[in-house]
N, C-alpha and C positions, 0 to 999 in steps of 0.2 A: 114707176120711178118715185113718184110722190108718196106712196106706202113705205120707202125704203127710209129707216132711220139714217142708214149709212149715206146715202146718196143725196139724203138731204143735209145732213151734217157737211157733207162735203159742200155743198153751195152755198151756205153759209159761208165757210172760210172761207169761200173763194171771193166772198162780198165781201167782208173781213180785208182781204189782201189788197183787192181791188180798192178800198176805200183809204188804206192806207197809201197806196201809189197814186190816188188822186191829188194828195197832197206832198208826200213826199217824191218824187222822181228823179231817180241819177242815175247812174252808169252800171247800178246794180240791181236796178226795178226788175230789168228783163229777165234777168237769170232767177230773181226770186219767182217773178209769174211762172216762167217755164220749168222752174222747178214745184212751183204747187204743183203743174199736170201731170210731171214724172209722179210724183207724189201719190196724185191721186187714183195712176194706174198700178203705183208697185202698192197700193193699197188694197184694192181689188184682189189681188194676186195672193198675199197673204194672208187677207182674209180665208181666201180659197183655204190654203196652207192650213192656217190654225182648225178649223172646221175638219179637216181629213187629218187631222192629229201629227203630224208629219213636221211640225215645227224640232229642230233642235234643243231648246230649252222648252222647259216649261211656262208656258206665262198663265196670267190669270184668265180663268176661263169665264162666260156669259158677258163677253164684252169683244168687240172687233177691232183690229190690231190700232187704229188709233195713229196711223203714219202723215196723214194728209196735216190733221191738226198739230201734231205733234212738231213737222218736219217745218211748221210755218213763223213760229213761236221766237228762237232767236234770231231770224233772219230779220225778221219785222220787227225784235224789239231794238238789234241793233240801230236799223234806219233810222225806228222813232229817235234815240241816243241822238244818234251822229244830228238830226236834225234840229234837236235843242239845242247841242252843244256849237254847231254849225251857228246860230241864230245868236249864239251867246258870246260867240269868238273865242271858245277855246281849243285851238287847234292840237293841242296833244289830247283828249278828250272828244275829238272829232276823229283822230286818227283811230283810237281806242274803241270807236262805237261801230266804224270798219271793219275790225278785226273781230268785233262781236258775232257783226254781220257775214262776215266769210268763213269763219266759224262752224256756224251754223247751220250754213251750207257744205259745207264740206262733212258736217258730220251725217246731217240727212240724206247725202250722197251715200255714204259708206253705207249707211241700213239700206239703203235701198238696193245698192249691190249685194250685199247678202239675204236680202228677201230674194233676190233673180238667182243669188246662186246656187241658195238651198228648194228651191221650186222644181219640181219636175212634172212635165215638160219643161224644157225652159221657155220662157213668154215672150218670142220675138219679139213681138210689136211693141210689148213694153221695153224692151232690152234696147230696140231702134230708139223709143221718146225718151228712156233715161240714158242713153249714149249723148242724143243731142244736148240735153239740158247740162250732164254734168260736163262736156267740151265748154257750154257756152258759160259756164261757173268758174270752171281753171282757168279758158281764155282773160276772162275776166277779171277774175282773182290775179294773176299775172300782171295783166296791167295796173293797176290802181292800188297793188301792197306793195311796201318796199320788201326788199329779202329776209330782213330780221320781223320783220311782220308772217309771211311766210311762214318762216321756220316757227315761229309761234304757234301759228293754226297750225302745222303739223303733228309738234309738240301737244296740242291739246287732241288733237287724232288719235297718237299715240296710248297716251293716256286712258283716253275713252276705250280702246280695243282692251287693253288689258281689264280696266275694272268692271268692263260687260263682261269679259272671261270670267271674272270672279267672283260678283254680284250675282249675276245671273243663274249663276251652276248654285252656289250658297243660297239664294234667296226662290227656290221656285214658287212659282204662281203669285208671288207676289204682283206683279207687274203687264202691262199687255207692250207690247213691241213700244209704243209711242210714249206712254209712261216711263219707259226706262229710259228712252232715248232725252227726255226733259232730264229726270233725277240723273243719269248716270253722265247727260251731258254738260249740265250743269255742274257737278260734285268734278268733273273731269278740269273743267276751266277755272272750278276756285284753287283747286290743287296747283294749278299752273301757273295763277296769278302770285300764289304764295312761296312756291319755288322762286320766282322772278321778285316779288317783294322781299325775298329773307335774304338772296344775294347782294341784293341792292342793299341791304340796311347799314351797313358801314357808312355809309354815304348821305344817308337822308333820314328823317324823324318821318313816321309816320301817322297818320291820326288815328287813337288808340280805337275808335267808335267803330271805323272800319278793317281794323286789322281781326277784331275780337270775333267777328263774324266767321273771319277765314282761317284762324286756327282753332276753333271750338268743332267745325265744320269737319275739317282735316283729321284732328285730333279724336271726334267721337270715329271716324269712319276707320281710323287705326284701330281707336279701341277694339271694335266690333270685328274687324276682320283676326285682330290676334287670338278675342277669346270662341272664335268660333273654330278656327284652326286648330286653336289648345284642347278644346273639349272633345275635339274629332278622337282625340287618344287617351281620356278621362272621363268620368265620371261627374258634373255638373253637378248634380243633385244633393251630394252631399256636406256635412260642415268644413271638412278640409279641404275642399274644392269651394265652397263659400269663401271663407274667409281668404284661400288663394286670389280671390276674386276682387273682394275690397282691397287688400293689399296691393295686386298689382295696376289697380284702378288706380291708388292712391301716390304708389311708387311713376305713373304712367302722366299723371297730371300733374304733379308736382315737378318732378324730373325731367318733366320730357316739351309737355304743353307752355306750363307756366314760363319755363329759359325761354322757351320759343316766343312769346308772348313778350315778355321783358327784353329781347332782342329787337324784336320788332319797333316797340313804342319808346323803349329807351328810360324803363321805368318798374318799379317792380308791380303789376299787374294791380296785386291787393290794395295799394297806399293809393296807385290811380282810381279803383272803383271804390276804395271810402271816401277819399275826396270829389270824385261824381258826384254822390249819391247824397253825397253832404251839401252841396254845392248853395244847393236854395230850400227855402221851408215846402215849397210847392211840390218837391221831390219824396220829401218823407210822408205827408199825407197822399200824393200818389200812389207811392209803395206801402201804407195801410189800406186802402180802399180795394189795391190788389190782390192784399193778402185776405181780407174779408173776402171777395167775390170766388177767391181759391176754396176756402172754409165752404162755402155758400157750395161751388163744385164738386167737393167731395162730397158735401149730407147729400147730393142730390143722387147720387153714384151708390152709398148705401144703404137710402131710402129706397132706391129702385130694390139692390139687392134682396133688401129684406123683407119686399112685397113679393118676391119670387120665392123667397124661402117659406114664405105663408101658402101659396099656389103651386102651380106647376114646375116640377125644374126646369122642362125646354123654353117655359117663357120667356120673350125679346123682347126687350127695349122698341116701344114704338117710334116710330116718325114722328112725331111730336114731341115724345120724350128727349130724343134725341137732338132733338131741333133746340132742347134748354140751352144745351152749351152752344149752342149759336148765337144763343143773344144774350147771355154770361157773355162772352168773348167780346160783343158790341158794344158790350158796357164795359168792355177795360180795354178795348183800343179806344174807343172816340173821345173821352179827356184825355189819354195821352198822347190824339191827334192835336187837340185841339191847344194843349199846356207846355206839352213839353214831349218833343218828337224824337229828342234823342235819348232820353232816358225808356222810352217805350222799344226803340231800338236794341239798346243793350239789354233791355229785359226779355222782349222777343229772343233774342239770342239765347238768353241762360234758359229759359223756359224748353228750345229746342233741346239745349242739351243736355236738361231736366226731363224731359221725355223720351229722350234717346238711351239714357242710361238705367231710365226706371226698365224701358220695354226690354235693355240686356237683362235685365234682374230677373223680366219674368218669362222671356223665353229660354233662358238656360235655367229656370227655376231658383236661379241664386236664393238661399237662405237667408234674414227670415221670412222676408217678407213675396219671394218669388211665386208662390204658390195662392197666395192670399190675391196679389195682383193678376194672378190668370181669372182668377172666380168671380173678382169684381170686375175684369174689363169683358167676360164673356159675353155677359148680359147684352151687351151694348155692341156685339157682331154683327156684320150683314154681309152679305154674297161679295162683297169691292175685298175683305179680309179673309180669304180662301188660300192663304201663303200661310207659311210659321209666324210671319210678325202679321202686329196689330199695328196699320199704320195710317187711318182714319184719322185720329184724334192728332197726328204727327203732318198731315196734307191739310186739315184746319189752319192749326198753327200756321202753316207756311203759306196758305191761300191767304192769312190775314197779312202777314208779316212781309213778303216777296215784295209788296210795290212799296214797302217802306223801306227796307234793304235795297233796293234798285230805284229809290228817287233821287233824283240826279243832283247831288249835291254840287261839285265840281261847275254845272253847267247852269245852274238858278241864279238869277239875276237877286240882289237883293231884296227881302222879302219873302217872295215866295214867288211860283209860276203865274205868269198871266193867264187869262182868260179860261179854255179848260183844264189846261195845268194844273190849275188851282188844285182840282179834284183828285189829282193823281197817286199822294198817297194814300185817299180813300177807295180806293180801287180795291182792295181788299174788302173793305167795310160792306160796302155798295153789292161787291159780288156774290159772295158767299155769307156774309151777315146778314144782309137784309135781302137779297134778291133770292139768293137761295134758300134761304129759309123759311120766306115765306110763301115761295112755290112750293116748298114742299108739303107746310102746314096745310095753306087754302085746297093745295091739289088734293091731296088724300084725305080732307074733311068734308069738301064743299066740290070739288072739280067734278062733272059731269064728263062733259066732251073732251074727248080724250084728242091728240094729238097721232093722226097715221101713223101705224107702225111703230107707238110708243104707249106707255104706261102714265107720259104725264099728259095731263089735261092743259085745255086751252085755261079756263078760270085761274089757273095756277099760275102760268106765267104771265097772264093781263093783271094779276093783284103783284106777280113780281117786278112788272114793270112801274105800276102805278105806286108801288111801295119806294122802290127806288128812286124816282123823284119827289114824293116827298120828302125822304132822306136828306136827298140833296140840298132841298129848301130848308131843312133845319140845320144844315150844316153852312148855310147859308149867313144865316142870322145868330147862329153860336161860334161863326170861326172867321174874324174879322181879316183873315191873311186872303179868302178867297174872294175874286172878283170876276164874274164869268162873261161881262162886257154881254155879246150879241152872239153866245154861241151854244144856244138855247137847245137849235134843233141837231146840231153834232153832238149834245150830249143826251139828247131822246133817241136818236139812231145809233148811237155805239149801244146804250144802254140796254135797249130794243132787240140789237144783234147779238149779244150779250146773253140775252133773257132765251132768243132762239135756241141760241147754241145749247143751253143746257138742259132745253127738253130735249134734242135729241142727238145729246152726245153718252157715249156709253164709259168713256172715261172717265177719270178722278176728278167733277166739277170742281170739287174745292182748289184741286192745281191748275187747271185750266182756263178757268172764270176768268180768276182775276188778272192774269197775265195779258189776256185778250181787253180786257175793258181797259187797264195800265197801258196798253198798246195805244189805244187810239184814243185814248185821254191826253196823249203825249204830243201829240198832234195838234 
């Protein structure tokens, strides 16, 4: 069992869950614990599934379906929520981190009946422990949501079933089961929150910082679904289907995004973000130092290029090379952790959707530049980009950015969070900037002993851990908002479980990490 990457991944999370219900405990613990075990049986099972090729879609292959960790993620980051916001007395924002929480459950329910129903044989025993747990989920869910809560987690149900049907047939192999189940569960409930925020707008001003999120979000995920639909019955490649392309890009953003945007905020989009950006001097030398480290990104992208075109052409980008933009990215989140957090927010934002739109250009080859952009992002392939998109450099982004979109603004005492709080927008930083990256470097330069059943080494993750505290200690002494009081050893064991998880998890570290350290930083 101890050889087994998967079965050791699994007990991880299950310390993960467990540590989180040490401290937090309510009316919902139990259905989350009994739902990790469902979990970790309809895991097993599909596993089986994808390995005898019998799965319905395509998902990404040299990796196991990823449901246990997957299925654990919003249930647990609801609780952490409800428990800050619970500590802070905001009761609409406590009601809100419930419905996160049943959510979440409800959706890791539904994969899990369709892992039992596309299985054959079907797997009694497991079919007996996910009967029990999802009974003890609805029981539960029943009592403790009011009805218009309900119908919400439905509504986000709903949602989730259709745009698996559509992602998933559009995008093969992108994805392993528990991958889609984050993106696609995730994309499903900002869609829902913005249907429920753009009704409401008549009524209420909302704050632009966060509305920006959920229609960029919405707005690229139309784009891409209409120009993939359009080109099912054209020709991509050419300049009249190019320039179809900017234009309806442009007719799509303007016309369609931007109204929705100015509905929202009550304001027209552009005059709010010059007067952002305008706001303090601290903001425009932020946004050069940004634009250098971008500059800095590219020469590095075709300096690699053009050492490939001097050698071999199947030449890759190494693990080290690749590990640049890891610490490029460290150096342009941590001053805009430590200066100015909202402007790093909206920029994370445009950046996503700067990424989003560049990757249309070069998977439909859009002209001119679509074809230039396949040759320079090849180099930098590895086996996780085995789908049409390239979406490595798009799970970075979001592995830094996720726990500063999801820091609980609504529920933070003046200031900032107490004690490991503090830490908690760095949870990206910590996970995939510095922890991940320099497992990877030390593992594959310096790692001997290897870890059972996996490729990374012990050396790798004891320099990832010892990296990450000292992280933490300059982040210490350079970011006067945090104060970690006596809770020294909860952020050497989260860090630690952390550090585990990602030798041997086969998933997208970069999405995964940081969500799980966010978790129990929140705590």
């Amino acid at each position: 069992m101890l050889t087994n990457p998967v079965f050791v991944e699994s007990v991880i999370v299950f310390t993960i869950v467990l540590c989180v219900h040490f401290v937090v405990w309510n009316q919902l613990s139990w259905c989350s614990i009994a739902l990790a075990i469902q979990a970790f049986y309809v895991q097993y099972k599909w596993d089986r599934l994808l390995k005898s090729g019998g799965a319905v879609f395509q998902f990404r292959p040299s990796a196991n379906s990823g449901i246990l960790p997957a299925c654990m993620i919003m249930p647990l980051l609801g609780l952490a929520l409800k428990e800050r916001c619970q500590a802070s007395g905001n009761v609409y924002f406590e009601r809100f981190s419930m419905v996160v929480t049943a959510t979440g459950m409800m959706l890791a329910l539904f994969l899990s009946l369709i892992a039992l129903g596309i299985t054959r044989p079907v797997p009694t025993n497991t079919c007996v422990i996910s009967g029990i747990a999802g009974s003890a989920v609805i029981y539960t869910i029943k009592q403790t949501l009011t009805v218009s809560e309900v119908i919400e987690v439905l509504e986000v149900l709903l949602i989730f079933v259709y745009l698996s049907l559509i992602i998933l047939y559009l995008l093969p192999r992108c994805f392993t089961p528990g991958e889609g189940l984050i993106i696609i569960g995730g994309i499903s409930f900002i869609i829902n929150q913005l249907i429920k925020r753009s009704l409401n707008a008549p009524e209420s001003k909302g704050d632009p910082i966060n509305y920006f999120l959920l229609v960029i979000v919405v707005g690229c995920l139309l784009l891409g679904i209409f120009f993939t639909l359009l080109f099912c019955f054209m020709e991509s490649e050419t300049w009249v289907s190019s320039l179809f392309f900017h234009m309806m890009t442009a007719v799509l953003g303007l016309g369609i995004i931007m109204p929705w945007l100015a509905l929202l905020i009550r304001r027209h989009p552009l005059m709010w973000l010059i007067d952002f950006l305008l706001l303090s001097q601290n903001r425009l030398c932020l946004l050069a130092y940004w634009v250098l480290l971008a500059v800095l990104a590219s020469l590095v992208v075709f300096h690699q290029n053009y050492k490939r075109s001097l050698g071999s052409k199947k030449h890759q980008a190494s693990t080290v090379v690749r590990k640049y933009f890891h610490f490029i990215v460290v150096a342009t989140y941590v001053p805009g952790l430590i200066y100015d957090r909202q402007l790093l927010h909206v920029a994370s934002v445009t950046c996503l959707a700067a990424f989003l739109l560049l990757e249309y250009v070069r998977y439909f080859r859009i002209r001119p530049v679509g074809h230039l952009l396949r040759q320079l992002l090849s180099l930098f392939l590895d086996e996780r980009d085995s789908g049409p998109l390239i979406l490595t450099h798009i799970y970075l982004l979001l592995g830094m950015s996720l726990p500063i979109w999801l820091y609980p603004g609504p529920c933070m005492p003046k200031g900032s969070l107490p004690g490991v709080g503090g830490l908690v927008p760095y949870a990206g930083v910590l996970a995939v900037g510095v922890g991940d990256t320099m497992a990877s470097v030390f593992g594959s330069t310096m790692g001997e002993v290897r870890w059972p059943g996996t490729k990374k080494t012990m050396e790798g993750t004891a320099t990832s851990i010892f990296a990450q505290i000292i992280a933490i200690a300059l982040f210490l002494i350079f970011d006067e908002a945090i104060n970690l009081n006596t809770s020294y050893a909860w952020i050497v064991g989260s860090v630690t479980l952390v550090s585990l998880l990602e030798a041997y998890t086969a998933q997208i570290d970069n999405l995964l990490l940081p969500l799980y350290l966010f978790i129990l930083l929140m705590l």
